[in-house]
C-alpha positions as CSV (number, residue, x, y, z in Angstrom):
1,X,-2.5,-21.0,5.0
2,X,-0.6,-17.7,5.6
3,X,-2.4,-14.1,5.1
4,X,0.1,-13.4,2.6
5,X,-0.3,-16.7,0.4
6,X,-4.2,-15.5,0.4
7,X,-3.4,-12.3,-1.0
8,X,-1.2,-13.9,-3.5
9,X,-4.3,-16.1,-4.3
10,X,-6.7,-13.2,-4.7
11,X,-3.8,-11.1,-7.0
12,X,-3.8,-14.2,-9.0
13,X,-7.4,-14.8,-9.1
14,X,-7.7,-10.9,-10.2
15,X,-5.1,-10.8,-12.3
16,X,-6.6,-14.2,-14.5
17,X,-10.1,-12.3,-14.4
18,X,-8.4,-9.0,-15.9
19,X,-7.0,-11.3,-18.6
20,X,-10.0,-13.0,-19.3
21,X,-12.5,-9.9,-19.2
22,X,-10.0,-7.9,-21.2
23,X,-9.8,-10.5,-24.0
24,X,-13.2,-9.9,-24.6
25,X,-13.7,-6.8,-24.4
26,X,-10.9,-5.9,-26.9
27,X,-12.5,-8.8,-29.4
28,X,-15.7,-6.8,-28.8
29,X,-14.9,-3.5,-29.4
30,X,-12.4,-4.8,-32.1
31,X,-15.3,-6.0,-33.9
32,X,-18.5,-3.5,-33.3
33,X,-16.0,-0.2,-32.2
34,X,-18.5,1.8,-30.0
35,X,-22.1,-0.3,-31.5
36,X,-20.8,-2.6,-28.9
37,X,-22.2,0.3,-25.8
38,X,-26.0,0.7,-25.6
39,X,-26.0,4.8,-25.7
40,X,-28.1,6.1,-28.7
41,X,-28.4,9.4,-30.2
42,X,-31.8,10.2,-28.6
43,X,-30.4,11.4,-25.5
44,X,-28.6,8.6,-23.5
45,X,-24.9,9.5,-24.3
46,X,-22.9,8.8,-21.0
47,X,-24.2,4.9,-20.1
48,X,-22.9,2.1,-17.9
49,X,-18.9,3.1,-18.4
50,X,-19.1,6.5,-17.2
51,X,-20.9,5.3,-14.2
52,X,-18.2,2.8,-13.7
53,X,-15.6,5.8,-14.0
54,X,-17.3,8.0,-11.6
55,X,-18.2,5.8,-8.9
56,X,-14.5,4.6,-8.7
57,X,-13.1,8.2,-9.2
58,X,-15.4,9.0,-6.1
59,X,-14.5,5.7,-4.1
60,X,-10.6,6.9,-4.8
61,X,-11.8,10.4,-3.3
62,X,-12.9,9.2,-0.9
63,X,-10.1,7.0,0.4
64,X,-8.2,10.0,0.1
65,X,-10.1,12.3,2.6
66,X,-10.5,9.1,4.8
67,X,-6.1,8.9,4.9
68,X,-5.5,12.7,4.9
69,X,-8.3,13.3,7.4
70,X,-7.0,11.0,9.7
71,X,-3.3,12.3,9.4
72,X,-4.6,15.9,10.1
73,X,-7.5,15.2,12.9
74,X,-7.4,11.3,13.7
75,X,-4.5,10.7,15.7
76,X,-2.3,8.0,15.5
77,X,-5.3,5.8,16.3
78,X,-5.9,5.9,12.6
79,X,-2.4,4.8,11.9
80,X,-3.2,1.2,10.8
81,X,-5.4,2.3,8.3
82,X,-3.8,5.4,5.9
83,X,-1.3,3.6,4.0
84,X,-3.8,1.2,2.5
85,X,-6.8,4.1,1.9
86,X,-4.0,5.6,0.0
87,X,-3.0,2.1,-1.7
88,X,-6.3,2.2,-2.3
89,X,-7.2,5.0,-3.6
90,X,-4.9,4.7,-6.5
91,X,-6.2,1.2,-7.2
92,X,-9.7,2.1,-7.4
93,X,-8.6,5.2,-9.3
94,X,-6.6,3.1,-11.8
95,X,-9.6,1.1,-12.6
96,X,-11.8,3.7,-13.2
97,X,-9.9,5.3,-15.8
98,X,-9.5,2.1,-17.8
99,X,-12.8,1.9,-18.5
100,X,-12.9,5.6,-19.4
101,X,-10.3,4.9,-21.7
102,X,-12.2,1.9,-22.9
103,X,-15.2,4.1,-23.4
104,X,-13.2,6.7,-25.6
105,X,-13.1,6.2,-28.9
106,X,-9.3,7.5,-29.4
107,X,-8.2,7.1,-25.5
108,X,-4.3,7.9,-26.4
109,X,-5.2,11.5,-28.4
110,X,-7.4,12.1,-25.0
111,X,-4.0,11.9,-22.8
112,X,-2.5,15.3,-25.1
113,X,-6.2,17.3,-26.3
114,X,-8.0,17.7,-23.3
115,X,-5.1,19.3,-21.0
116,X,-4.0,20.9,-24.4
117,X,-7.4,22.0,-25.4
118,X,-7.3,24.6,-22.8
119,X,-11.3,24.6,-22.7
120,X,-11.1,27.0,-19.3
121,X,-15.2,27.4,-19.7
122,X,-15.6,23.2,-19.2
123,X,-16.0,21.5,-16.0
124,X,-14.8,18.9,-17.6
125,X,-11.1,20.6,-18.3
126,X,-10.6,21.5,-15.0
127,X,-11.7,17.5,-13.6
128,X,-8.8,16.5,-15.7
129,X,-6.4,18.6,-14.5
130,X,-7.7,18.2,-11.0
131,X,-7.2,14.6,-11.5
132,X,-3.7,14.6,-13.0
133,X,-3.0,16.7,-10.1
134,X,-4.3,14.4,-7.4
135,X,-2.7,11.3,-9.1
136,X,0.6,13.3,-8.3
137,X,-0.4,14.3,-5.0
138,X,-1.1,10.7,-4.1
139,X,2.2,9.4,-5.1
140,X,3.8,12.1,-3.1
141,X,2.3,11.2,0.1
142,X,2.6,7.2,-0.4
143,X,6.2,7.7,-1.3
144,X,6.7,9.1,2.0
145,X,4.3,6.7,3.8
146,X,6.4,3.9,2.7
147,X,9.4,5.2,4.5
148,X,9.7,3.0,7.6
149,X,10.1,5.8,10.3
150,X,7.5,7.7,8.5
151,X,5.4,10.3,10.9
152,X,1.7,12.0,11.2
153,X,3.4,15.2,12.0
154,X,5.9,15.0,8.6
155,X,2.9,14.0,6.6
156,X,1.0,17.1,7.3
157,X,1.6,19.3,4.3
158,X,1.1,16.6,1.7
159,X,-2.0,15.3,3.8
160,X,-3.7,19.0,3.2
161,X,-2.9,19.5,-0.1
162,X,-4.2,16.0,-1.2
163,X,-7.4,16.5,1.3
164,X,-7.8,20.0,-0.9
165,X,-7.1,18.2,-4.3
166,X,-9.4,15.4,-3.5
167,X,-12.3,17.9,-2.4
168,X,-12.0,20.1,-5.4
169,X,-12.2,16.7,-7.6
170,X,-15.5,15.6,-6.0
171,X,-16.4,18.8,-6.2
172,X,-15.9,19.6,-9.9
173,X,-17.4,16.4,-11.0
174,X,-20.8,17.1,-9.1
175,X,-20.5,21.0,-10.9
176,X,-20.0,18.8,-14.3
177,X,-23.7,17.4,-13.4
178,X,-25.4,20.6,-11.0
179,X,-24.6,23.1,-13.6
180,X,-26.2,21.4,-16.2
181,X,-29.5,23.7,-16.2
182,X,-31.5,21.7,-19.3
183,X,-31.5,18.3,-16.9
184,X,-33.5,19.6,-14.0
185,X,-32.9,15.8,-12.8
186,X,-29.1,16.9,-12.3
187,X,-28.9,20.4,-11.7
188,X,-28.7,21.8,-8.2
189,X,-26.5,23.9,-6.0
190,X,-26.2,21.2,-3.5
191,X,-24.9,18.3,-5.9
192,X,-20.9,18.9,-5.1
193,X,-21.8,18.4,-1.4
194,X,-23.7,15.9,-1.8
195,X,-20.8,14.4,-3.8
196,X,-18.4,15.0,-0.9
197,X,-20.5,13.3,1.4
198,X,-21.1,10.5,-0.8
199,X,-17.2,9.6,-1.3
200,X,-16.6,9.9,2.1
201,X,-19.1,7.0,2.7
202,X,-17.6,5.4,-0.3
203,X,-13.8,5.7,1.3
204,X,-15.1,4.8,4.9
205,X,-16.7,1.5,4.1
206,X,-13.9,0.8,1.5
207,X,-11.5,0.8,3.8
208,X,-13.4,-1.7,6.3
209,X,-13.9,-4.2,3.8
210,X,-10.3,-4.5,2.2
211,X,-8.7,-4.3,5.4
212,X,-10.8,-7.3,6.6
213,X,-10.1,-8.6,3.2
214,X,-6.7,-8.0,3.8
215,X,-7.1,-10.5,6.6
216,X,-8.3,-12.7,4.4
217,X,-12.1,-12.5,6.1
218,X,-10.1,-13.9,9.9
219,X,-11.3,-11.5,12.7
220,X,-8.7,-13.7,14.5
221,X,-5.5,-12.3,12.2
222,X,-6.8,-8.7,12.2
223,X,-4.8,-6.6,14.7
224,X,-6.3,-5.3,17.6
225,X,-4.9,-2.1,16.9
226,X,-7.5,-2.0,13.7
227,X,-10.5,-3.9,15.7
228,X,-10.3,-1.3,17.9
229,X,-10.7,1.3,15.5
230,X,-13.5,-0.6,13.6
231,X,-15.9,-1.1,17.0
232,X,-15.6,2.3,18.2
233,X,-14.8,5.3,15.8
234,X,-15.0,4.4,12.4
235,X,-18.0,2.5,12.4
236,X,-19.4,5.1,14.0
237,X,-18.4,7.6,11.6
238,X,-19.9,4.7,8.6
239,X,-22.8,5.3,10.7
240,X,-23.1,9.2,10.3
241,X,-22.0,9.3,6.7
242,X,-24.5,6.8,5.7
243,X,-27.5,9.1,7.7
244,X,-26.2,12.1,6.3
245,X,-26.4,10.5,2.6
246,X,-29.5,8.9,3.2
247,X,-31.1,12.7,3.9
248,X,-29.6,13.8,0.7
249,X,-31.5,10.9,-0.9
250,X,-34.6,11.0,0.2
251,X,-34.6,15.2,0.3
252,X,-33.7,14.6,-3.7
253,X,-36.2,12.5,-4.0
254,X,-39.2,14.5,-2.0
255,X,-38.1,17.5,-4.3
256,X,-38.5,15.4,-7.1
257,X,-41.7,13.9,-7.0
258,X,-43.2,16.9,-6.0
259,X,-41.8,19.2,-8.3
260,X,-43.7,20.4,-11.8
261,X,-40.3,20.9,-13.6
262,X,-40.3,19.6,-16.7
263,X,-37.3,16.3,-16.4
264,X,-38.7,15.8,-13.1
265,X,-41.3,13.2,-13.9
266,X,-38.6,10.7,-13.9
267,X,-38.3,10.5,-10.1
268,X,-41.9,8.7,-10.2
269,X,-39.6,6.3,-12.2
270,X,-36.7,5.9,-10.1
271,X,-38.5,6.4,-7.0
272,X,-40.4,3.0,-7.5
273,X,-37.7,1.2,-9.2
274,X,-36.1,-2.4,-7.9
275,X,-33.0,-0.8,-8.2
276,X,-33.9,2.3,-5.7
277,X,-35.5,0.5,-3.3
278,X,-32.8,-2.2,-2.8
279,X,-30.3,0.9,-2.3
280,X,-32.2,2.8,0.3
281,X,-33.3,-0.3,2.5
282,X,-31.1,-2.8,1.4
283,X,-28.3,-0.8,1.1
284,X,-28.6,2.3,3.4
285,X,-31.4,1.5,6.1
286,X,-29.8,-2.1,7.1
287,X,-26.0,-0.9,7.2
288,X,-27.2,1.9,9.4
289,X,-29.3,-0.6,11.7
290,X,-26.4,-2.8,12.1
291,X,-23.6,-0.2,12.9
292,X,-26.0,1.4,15.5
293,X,-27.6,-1.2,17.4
294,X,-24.7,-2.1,20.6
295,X,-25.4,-5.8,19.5
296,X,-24.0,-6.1,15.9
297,X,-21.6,-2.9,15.6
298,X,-18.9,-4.3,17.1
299,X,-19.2,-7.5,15.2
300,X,-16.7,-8.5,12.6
301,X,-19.2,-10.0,10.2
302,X,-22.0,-7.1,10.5
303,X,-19.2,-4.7,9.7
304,X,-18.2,-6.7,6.6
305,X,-21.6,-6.9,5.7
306,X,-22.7,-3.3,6.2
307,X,-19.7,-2.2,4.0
308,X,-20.3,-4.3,1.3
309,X,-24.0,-3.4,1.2
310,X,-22.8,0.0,1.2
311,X,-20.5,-0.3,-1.4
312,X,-23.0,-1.6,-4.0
313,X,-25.9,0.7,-3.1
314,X,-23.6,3.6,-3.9
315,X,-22.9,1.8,-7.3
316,X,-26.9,1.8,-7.7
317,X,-26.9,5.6,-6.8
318,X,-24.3,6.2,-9.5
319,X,-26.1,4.5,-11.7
320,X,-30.0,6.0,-11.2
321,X,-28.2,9.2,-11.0
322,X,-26.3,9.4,-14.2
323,X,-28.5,7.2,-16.4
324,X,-31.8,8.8,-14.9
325,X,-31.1,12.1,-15.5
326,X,-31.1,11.3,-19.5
327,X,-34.1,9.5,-19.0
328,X,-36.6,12.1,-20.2
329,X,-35.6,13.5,-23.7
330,X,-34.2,16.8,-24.7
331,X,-35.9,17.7,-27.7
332,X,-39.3,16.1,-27.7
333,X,-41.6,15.3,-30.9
334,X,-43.8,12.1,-32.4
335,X,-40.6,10.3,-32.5
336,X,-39.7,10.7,-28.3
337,X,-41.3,8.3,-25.6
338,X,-42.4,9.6,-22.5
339,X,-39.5,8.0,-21.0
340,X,-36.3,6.8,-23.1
341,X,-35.2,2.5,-22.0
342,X,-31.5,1.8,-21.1
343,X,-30.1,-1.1,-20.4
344,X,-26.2,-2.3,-20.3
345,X,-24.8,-3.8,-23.2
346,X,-23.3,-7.7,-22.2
347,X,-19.3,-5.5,-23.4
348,X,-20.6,-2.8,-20.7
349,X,-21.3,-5.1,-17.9
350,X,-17.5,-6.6,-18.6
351,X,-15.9,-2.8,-18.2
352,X,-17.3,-3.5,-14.8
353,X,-15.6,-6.8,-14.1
354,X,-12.4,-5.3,-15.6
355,X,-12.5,-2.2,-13.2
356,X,-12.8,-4.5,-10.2
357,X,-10.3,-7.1,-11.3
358,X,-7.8,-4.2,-12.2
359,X,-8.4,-2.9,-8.9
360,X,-8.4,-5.4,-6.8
361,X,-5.0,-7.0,-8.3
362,X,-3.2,-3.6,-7.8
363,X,-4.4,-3.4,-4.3
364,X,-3.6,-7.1,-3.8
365,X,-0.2,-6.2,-5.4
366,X,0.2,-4.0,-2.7
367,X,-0.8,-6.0,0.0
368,X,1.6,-8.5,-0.5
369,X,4.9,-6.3,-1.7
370,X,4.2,-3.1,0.0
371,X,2.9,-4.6,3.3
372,X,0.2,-1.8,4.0
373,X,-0.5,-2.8,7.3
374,X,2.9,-2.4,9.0
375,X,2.1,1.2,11.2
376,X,5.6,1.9,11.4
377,X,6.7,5.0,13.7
378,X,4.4,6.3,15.8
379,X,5.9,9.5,17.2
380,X,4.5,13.0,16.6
C-alpha cells in the first residue's frame, strides 16, 4: 500500500470521527445548551474547552516559529520540513477554534463584537486581533510555499513578519493569564516566556510526529533528506526545548510550594497529582533521556515516541495550568471548600476528539493534495 493511499485512509478515518463526534456534541449541546460543560459559578469558569483552545493555538505557534525560524536561520537543511509546520499550523489552529466556538454560547455574534468591541484595555482584544492577523500571515506565506520554484531567500519577509505575529500571540495569551494579579497560581512576569518556550516544544515535536506520520510510521519511505535532519539537529533542539521547559516547571513549582501567597496552596495539589507526575517523568524526563543518550536518538521509533510523549504532557500542562489556577476560590465563606473539584464533562472530553479529528483530516487533506513534502527549489 502506497504512502498516499494511507493518508487517504487516515483523512477518511478523521473525517468519519469528525462526523461522528460532531453529531453528538451538537445533540448535546442542542439539548442541555452550556449545562452540558462542567464549569460552575463558584469559580471554575474557563474548563476542559479552553484548554483544548489554548493548547492547539500554542501547538499552531509553535509550528509557526519552527517554519519561519528555519527560513530565517536553518538553511535549506530545514527545507523538507516548513511547508508542512505551516500546513500544520493552520490545521491545529483550525481545530482549536472549533471548540472555542463550540464553547461560546453565540460563536457567530463573537466573529463581529469582539474585534468591534474595541476593548483596547483586554488582553483578550488584542489575542483576537493578533490571531486574525497571524491566520492571514499564514496564508501569505503558504501561498507562496506552494509555488514550485519557491525560495528561502523570497520567503524572508513573510517568514519575519509571521515569526513576529506568532511571538506576540504566545505572548499575549500568557499576559491574558500573568496579569491576572487575584490568581497568584497564574500571575507572573515570566508566564509569556515561558509560553514561547512551551510552543516551541509543542511545534518541534509536532513536526516529528506528523512527518513520520506522513510516512505512514515507515522509517524506510521517509527521505533521507528529513532522517538527516531528525538524528542530528532537530532532535537535538527537541532536546533543549524540553530542558529548558522542564526548568520552567519545576522552578514554578519550587516557587509554589514554598510560597505563603494565598492561591498558592494548590501547588501541594498539583505537585502530587497523577496527572503531574506522569507529565514531568513520563512525559518530560523520558523524551529527554531518549533524545540524548547516542543509543536511541537517532532511532526512528524513540523519536516517534519521545514526540508523542511530549505532545500529551504539554496537553497535561495546559490543563493543571488553566484548571488549577481556579482551584482555590475567589471569595471565600462557609459555602467555599478548601479546594474546588473539576472534572470534564463526557460533551467536554468529545470537543477533544473533534479538535483532533478536525485537525488531523485538514492536515491529512494536505498531505495528499498539496504534497507537503516535495522541497522544491533549493537556491538562495
Amino acid at each position: 500500500m502506497s504512502v498516499t493511499t494511507k493518508q487517504v485512509g487516515i483523512m477518511l478515518l478523521a473525517l468519519t470521527g469528525l462526523l461522528v463526534t460532531g453529531w453528538l456534541v451538537f445533540d448535546s449541546l442542542s439539548t442541555h445548551g452550556h449545562a452540558a460543560f462542567n464549569t460552575d459559578n463558584l469559580g471554575i469558569f474557563w474548563g476542559f474547552p479552553i484548554v483544548i483552545y489554548d493548547y492547539f493555538l500554542l501547538t499552531s505557534t509553535g509550528l509557526a516559529m519552527v517554519a519561519t525560524m528555519a527560513i530565517l536561520f536553518g538553511g535549506d537543511d530545514f527545507r523538507p520540513i516548513i511547508r508542512r509546520a505551516v500546513w500544520l499550523a493552520l490545521a491545529g489552529l483550525l481545530g482549536g477554534v472549533a471548540v472555542l466556538m463550540l464553547e461560546l454560547g453565540h460563536p457567530l455574534r463573537a466573529l463581529w463584537a469582539i474585534p468591534f468591541s474595541f476593548a483596547f484595555s483586554s488582553p483578550l482584544y488584542w489575542k483576537v486581533m493578533a490571531v486574525s492577523f497571524y491566520v492571514l500571515s499564514l496564508l501569505i506565506l503558504l501561498a507562496r510555499m506552494l509555488k514550485p520554484d519557491w525560495s528561502m531567500a523570497d520567503l524572508r519577509a513573510n517568514a519575519v513578519v509571521t515569526l513576529v505575529l506568532a511571538l506576540s500571540v504566545t505572548a499575549i495569551a500568557g499576559v491574558v493569564y500573568g496579569s491576572q494579579s487575584f490568581r497568584p497560581f497564574w500571575a507572573s512576569g515570566d508566564i509569556p516566556v515561558a509560553f514561547i518556550f512551551e510552543s516551541l516544544l509543542g511545534g518541534l515535536a509536532f513536526i516529528i510526529f506528523f512527518s513520520y506520520l506522513a510516512y505512514a510510521f515507515n522509517p524506510a519511505a521517509v527521505p533521507a533528506s528529513v532522517k538527516r535532519l531528525f538524528d542530528d539537529r532537530l532532535t537535538g533542539l527537541l532536546a533543549l526545548a524540553i530542558f529548558i521547559h522542564l526548568l520552567f516547571v519545576v522552578a514554578r513549582m519550587s516557587s509554589g510550594l514554598y510560597g505563603n501567597v494565598e492561591g498558592l496552596q494548590v501547588w501541594r495539589h498539583v505537585a502530587t497529582s497523577p496527572l503531574f507526575l506522569a507529565e514531568v517523568f513520563l512525559g518530560l524526563l523520558l523524551p529527554l533521556v531518549l533524545l540524548t543518550y547516542p543509543g536511541t536518538r537517532i532511532r526512528p521509533w524513540a523519536q516517534i515516541i519521545a514526540a508523542l510523549l511530549v505532545m500529551n504532557a504539554l496537553l497535561i500542562a495546559r490543563y493543571e495550568y488553566i484548571i488549577g489556577g481556579q482551584l482555590v476560590p475567589l471569595f471565600k465563606g462557609a459555602w467555599a471548600p478548601d479546594l474546588l473539584s473539576y472534572m470534564p464533562s463526557p460533551t467536554e472530553w468529545l470537543l477533544l476528539l473533534i479538535a483532533v479529528f478536525l485537525s488531523n483530516f485538514v492536515n491529512a487533506f494536505g498531505e495528499v493534495t498539496l504534497k507537503l513534502g516535495r522541497e522544491g527549489s533549493a537556491h538562495p
